[in-house]
N, C-alpha and C positions, 0 to 999 in steps of 0.2 A: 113636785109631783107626788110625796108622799101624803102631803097636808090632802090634799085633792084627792086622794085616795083612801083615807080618815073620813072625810065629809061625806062620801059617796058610797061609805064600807064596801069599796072595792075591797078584794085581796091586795094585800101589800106583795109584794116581791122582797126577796132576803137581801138582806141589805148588807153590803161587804165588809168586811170588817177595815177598819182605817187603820195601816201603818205604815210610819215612815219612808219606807220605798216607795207606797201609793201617793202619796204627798210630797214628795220631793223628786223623785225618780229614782231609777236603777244609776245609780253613776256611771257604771263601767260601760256600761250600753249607751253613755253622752260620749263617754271617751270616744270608744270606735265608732261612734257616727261623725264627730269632729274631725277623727283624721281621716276616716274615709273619705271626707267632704274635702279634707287639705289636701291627700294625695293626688296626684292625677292619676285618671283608671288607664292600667295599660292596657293597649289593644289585645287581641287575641292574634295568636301565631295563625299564616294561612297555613290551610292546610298542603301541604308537600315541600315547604320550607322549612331548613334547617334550622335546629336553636342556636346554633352557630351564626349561621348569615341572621337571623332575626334577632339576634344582642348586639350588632352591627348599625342596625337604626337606631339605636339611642345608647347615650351615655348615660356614668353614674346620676347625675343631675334630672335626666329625664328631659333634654333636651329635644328637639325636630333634630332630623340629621338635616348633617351640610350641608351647603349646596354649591362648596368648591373641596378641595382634599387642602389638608397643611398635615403638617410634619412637627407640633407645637403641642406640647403635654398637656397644655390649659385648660383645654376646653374651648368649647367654638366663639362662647360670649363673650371670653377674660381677652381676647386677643383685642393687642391697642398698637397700635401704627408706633414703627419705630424713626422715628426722624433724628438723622444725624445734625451736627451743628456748623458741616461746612456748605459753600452754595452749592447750587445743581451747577453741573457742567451744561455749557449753553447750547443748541442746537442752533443749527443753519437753514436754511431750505438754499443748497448752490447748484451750482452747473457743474457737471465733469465730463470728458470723452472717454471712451472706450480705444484704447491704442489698437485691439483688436480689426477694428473697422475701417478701412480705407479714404470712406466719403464723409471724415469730418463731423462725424454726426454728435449734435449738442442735447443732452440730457442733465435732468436735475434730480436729485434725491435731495432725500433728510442727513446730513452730517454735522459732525460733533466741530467748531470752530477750531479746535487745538488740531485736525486732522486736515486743515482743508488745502494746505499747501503739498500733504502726501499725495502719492499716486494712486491708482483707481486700485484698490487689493485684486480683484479679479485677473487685471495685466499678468500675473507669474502664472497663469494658467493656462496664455495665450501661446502654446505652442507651437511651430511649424516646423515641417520635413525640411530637411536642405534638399535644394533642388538642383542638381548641377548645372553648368550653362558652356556653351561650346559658341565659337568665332567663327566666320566664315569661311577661314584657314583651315580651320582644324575640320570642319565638318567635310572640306572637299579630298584635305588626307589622309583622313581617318574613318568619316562616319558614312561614305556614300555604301549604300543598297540597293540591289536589284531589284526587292519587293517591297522599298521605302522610298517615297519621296523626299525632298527638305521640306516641302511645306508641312508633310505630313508627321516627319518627324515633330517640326515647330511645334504644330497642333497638336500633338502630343501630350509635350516639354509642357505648353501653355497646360491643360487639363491639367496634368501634374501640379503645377504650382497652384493651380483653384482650389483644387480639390485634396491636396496631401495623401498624395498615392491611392485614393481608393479608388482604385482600379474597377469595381463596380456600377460608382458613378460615373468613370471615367470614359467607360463602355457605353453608359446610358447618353451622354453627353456627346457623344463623340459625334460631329457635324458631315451627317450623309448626304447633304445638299452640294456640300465641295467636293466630299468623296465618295462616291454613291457604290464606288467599286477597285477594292475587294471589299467584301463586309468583314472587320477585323472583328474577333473576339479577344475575351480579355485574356485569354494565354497571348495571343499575337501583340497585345499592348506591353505586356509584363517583359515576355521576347524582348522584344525592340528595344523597351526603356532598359534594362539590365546589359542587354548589350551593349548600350552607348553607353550606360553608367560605367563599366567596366574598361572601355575604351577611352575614356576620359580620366578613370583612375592612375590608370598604368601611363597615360599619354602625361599628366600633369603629375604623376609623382606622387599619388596621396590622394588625392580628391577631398571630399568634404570630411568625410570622416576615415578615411584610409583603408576601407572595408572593400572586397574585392565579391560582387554577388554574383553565382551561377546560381542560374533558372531555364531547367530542365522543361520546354513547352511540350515534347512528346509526350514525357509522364504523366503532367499532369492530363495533358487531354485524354490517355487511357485510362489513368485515377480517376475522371471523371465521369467516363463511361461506363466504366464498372460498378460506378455509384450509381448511374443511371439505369442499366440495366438491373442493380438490383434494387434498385426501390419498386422498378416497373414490372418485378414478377406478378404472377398470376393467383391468387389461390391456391390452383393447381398445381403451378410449378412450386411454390413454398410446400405443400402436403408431400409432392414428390421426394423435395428433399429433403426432409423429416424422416421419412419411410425410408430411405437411401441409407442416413445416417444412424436410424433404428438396427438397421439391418447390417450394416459396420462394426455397433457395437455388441450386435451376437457373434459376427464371425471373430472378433476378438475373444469375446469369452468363452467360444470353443477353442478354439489356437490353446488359451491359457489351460484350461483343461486340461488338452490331448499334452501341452508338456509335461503338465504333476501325473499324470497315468504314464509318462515315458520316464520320468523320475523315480516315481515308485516303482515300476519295472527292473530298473535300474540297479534300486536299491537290492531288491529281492534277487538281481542275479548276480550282486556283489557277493551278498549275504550268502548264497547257496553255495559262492567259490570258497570263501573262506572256511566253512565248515570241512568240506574236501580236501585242506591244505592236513600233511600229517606232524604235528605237530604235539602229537603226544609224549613224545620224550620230554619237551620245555614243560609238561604240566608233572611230573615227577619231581621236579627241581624243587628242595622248599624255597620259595624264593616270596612268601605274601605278601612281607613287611617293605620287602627291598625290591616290587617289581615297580615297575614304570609304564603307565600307558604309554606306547608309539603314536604317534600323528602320523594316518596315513594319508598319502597322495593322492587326491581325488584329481584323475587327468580330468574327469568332464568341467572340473571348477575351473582346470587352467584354459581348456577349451575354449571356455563362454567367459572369459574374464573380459573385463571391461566393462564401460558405461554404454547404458543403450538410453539414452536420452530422448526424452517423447516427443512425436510428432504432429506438428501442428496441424493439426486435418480439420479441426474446427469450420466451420461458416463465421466472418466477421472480418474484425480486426486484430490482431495481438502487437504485439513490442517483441523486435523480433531479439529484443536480449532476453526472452523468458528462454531461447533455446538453448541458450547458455547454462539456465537453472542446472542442478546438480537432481537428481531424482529424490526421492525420500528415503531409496532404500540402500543409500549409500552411509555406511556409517559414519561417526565421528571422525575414526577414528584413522580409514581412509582418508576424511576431508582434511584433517592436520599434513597426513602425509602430500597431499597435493600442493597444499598451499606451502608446503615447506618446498618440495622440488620447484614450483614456479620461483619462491623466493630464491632459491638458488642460480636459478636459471636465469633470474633480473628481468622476470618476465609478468608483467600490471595483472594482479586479480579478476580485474572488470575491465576488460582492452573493448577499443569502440566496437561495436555491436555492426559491422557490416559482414553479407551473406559469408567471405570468403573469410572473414575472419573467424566468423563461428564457427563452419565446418573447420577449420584449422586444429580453433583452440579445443574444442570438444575432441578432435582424433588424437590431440597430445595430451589432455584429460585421459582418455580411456585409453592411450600407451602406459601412462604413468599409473593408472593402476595395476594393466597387465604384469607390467615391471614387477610392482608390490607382491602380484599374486606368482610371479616366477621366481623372485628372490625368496618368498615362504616355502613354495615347494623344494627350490634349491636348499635350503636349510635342511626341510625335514625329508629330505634324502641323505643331504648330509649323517644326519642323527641314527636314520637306519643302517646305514654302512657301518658306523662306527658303532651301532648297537652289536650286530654281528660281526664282526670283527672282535669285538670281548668275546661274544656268545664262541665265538668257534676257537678262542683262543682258551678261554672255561675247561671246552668240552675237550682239547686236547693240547694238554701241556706240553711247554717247547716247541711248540708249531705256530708260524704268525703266519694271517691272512696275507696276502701281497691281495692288493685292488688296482687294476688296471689304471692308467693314466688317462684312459679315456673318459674315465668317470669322476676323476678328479685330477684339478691343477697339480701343478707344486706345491704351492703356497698350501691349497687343503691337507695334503699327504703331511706334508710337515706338520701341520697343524695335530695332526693325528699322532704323529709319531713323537711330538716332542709331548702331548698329551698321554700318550701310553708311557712314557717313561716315564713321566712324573708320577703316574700311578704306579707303577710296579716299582718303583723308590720309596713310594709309602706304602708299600704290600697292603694294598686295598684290594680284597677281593669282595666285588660287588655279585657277583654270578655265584661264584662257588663251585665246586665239581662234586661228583657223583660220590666221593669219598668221602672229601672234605666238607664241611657247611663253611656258608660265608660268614668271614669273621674279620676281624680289623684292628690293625697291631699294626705299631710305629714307636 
């Protein structure tokens, strides 16, 4: 093109200057197109998937993902079939029955030839009820009923043994074409069969399993209507009692109320007596170092001692051993003491859970704390007697209290008096007199 632009005095165009990289190329720029061309292009992440789950589709190698899961470090291509070096164990195609089934019935599966003289594994699975059976002896001495027949009994027995007690089926199955009347239900089923099973226990000594059954058909027919009746409320009636129960739990929390306003009342007309006690002479005494608070006797505590154990007012069901529970605002340190009187007493923690047992165990619960809180208060009367008793012995030397027997045993009075002796043998004077300060020398 240039020669042809020479001959024609075209304008020439500037002609580039030639070096090495124009003539041979940029090398580095062959590199990365080579391996651009080697690598595989990864796909682009979709968009609202994680870079986590999207490094999941391929491995270091840059494989397709699996298209089953293994458990094998290699990699999905390196995996090669592991064959061991002894034969396969040979397969059958045989016949086997099912002991299960009465009528012989012949089936085949796939089994292993070393297993074929074993038993069917399923057989230990085949269960049945034992079903008692009675003679025609024994049914006429033992089993006859006013509202049963023998046939009916039979037919029964026979259900029972079909069907393994499911008294459901038992009732659905039951043949109205022979006995069209009475229409049994399945409490009248259960009745009956438990009857005779109990009559045949006791009659043969043991029976099948030596277990002796009561079955209560009154309860449960009222159990059952009580279920009925309440699944079969109304809207209305459920709102009512909602609102019932709303209304329960305000008059509780006034009740609880009006007792801390009769509490605090309480307190403030303690408080007002004790200010009006005259008692100014004992604040004379220096006594700072060596007084002693008193514990006084709260009658209203000995009052209301005891456990009030909450009432099940609830809608539903409960376990009637929750009435047993202990409250929460019983301390530890009572609950040691309980279970230590029970232990003494040789009397079970957790005793079965019936209505009479509960109210039993619960009013010996809430004695035995009564106890606790009368032996406290017994103490710390004790302790005020015997406080004054010093105090008036203090305040007039050579003169001893005498405290009436009605206020204490022998055994206390002694208690006291071999107590005061031993003190005034070691001339401890804890009070002191009006003269003297307390001081203590032996």
């Amino acid at each position: 093109m240039a020669d042809v632009r020479d001959i024609l005095e075209l304008e020439r165009s500037a002609t580039p200057e030639l070096t090495k990289e124009a003539i041979l190329g940029n090398a580095d720029k062959q590199k990365k197109k080579l391996l651009m061309q080697s690598t595989p292009k990864m796909p682009k992440r979709p968009e609202g998937m994680h870079r986590e789950v999207f490094a999941l589709l391929y491995n270091d190698n840059k494989d397709a993902p699996p298209l089953f899961p293994t458990d094998t470090g290699q990699g999905y291509k390196q995996l090669k079939a592991k064959l061991g070096m002894r034969k396969v164990r040979p397969w059958k195609w045989m016949p086997f029955t099912n002991p299960a089934r009465k009528d012989g019935a012949v089936f085949h599966h796939w089994r292993r030839v070393a297993d074929e003289a074993k038993e069917y594994p399923f057989a230990k699975f085949n269960k049945q009820v034992p079903i008692p059976s009675y003679s025609d002896a024994q049914y006429l001495q033992h089993l006859q009923s006013e509202t049963w027949t023998r046939a009916e009994t039979d037919h029964l027995f026979d259900l029972a043994r079909r069907f393994d007690l499911r008294f459901g089926v038992m009732r659905d199955r039951w043949d109205v074409g022979r006995f069209p009347k009475p229409d049994r239900s399945i409490e009248d089923l259960k009745e009956r069969y438990y009857n005779v099973s109990t009559i045949l226990t006791k009659v043969k000594g043991g029976g099948s399993d030596g277990k002796i059954y009561v079955f209560d058909a009154d309860h449960e027919r009222r159990r059952k209507e009580q279920l009925k009746r309440l699944y079969d409320r109304t809207p209305e009636q459920i709102e009512e009692e909602q609102n019932l129960l709303n209304e329960l739990r305000k008059i509780e929390a006034r009740k609880k109320e009006r007792d801390k306003k009769t509490q605090d009342l309480q307190k403030l007309i303690t408080a007002a007596d004790n200010q009006g006690d005259p008692r100014k002479l004992e604040r004379k005494i220096p006594r700072k170092k060596l007084q002693q608070a008193r514990p006084r006797v709260d009658t209203n505590a000995v009052e209301t001692a005891g456990i009030k154990f909450p009432d099940m007012k609830s809608s539903g069901v409960f376990v009637r051993s929750q009435k047993m529970k202990l409250p929460a605002n019983i301390g530890q340190k009572k609950m040691k003491a309980i279970e230590q009187l029970l232990q003494e007493l040789s009397i079970d923690l957790n005793p079965m859970p019936t209505e009479d047992i509960c109210n039993h165990f619960n009013e010996l619960r809430s004695d035995m704390v009564l106890l606790c809180e009368l032996k406290s208060a017994l103490s710390t009367c004790e302790f005020e007697l015997q406080t004054l008793r010093h105090r008036y012995e203090a305040f007039n030397p050579g003169k001893t209290l005498v405290i009436p027997p009605s206020l204490f045993g022998d055994s206390q009075i002694n208690s006291l008096d071999t107590s005061r002796k031993t003190l005034s043998s070691e001339n401890i004077d804890v009070i002191g007199s009006p003269s003297n300060p307390p001081s203590i020398s032996g």
